[in-house]
C-alpha positions, -999 to +999 in steps of 0.1 A: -140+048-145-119+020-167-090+003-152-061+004-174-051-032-189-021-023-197-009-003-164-022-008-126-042+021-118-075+036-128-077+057-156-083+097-144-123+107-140-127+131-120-132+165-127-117+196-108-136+224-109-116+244-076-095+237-051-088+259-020-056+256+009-070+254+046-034+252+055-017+216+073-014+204+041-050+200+032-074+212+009-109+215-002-117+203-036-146+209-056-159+186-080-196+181-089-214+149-083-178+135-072-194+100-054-162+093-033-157+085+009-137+093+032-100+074+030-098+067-005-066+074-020-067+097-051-039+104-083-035+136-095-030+141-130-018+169-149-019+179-184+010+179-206+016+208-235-009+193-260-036+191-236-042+154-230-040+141-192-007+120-193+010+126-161+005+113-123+021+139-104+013+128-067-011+111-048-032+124-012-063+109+006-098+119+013-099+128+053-138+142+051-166+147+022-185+179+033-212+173+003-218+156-030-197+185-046-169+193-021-141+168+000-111+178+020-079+154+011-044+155+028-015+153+004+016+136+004+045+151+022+069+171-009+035+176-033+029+205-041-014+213-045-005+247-056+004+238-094-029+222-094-053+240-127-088+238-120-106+228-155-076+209-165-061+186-143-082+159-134-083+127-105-084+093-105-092+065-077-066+044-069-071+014-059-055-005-028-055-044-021-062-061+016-055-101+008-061-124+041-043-157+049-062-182+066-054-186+106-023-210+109-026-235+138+004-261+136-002-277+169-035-278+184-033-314+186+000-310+207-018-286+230+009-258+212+008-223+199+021-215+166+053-191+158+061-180+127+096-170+116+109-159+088+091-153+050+100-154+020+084-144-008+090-149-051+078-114-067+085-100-096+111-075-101+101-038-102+120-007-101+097+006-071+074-019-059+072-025-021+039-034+004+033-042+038+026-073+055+011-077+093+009-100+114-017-109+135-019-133+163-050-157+184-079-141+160-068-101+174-069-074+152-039-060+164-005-061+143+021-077+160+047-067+137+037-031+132+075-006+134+059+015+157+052-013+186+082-011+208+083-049+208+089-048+169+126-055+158+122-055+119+106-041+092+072-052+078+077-042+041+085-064+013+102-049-018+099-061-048+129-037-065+169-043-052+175-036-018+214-035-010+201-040+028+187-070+020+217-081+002+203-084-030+229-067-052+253-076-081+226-086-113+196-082-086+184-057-111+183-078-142+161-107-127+130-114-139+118-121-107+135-119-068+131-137-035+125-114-008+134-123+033+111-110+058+126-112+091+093-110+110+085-132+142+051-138+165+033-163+181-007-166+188-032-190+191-032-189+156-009-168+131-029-150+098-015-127+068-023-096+057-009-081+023-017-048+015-003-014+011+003+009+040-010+047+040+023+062+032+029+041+003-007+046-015+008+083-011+039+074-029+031+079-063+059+052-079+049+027-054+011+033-058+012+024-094+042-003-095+028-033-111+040-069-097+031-102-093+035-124-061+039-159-071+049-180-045+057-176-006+076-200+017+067-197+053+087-205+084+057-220+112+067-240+143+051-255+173+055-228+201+045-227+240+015-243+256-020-231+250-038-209+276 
């Protein structure tokens, strides 16, 4: 498998030799000697009219391998499996990125917890580019900031591409490079980082394979309550 220099994802190498629908949007694929496990994102690429492999058409992940020949994967919402050409169009790993902070503590000496506000982050700009960031609080591996929590009152995704919400507008678009706001707020013990990119983005295909570059963040930490 070679990682394309010149792009961010893997180059296709992996074979399709059948592929069969066991309905809810997933399906059994067969490819010999295939070496993957279960939750790795996959690309599929089709062939265009003079044969070569050219074209990323949409992204799903591996739920369960069955054998060193066979794996069921879920695709994306809106794909569509069924265009899929045994023999000609082939699959390629795509890789995600899980990158840690180290645990904030601004005022252990003051007997305090630690809050962080607000983020901001220098990225490049991209036409597509967005990934997640969690929060995670007093060394648990629970996201504080994660949509779903009831507790959570804004969004955990940075974008790296023009966001009108956001405000960034006018000649957004032509930059070179963008700050981006995250509105996030917790409190622990300690405060950590995670960057990375969220299931339903490693099944977007444009976001999957946007490449950017973070190159600086600014982060809002105070001195919060008293420690337990």
């Amino acid at each position: 498998m070679i990682k394309w220099s010149e792009n961010s994802f893997n180059q296709p190498s992996l074979f399709i030799q059948g592929i069969t629908n066991n309905g809810n949007n997933t399906y059994t694929i067969t490819s010999p000697n295939h070496n993957l496990s279960d939750n790795t994102y996959l690309g599929f690429w089709s062939s265009s009219p003079s044969g070569s492999i050219d074209t990323q058409s949409f992204n799903a992940v591996v739920v369960s391998v069955t054998s060193s020949s066979q794996f069921i994967v879920s695709f994306a919402t809106g794909a569509t499996p069924s265009s899929i050409v045994p023999g000609i169009w082939q699959m390629a790993v795509l890789d995600n990125f899980d990158v840690w902070t180290k645990q904030f503590q601004l005022a252990w000496s003051a007997n305090r917890k630690t809050r962080i506000g607000a983020q901001k982050y220098f990225l490049d700009t991209t036409t597509n580019g967005e990934f997640t960031v969690n929060i995670y609080g007093s060394q648990s591996t629970v996201s504080l900031d994660n949509p779903s929590s009831l507790s959570a009152i804004s969004s955990n995704i940075v974008r790296t591409c023009p966001d009108d919400s956001l405000g960034l507008n006018d000649n957004a678009s032509e930059q070179a490079q963008t700050w981006h706001r995250l509105a996030s707020s917790a409190i622990g013990d300690t405060v950590q980082l995670e960057y990375t990119m969220s299931p339903s983005q490693m099944l977007n295909v444009e976001i999957s394979i946007e490449p950017w570059v973070m190159y600086s963040t600014v982060l809002d930490l105070y001195p919060s309550r008293t420690l337990a």
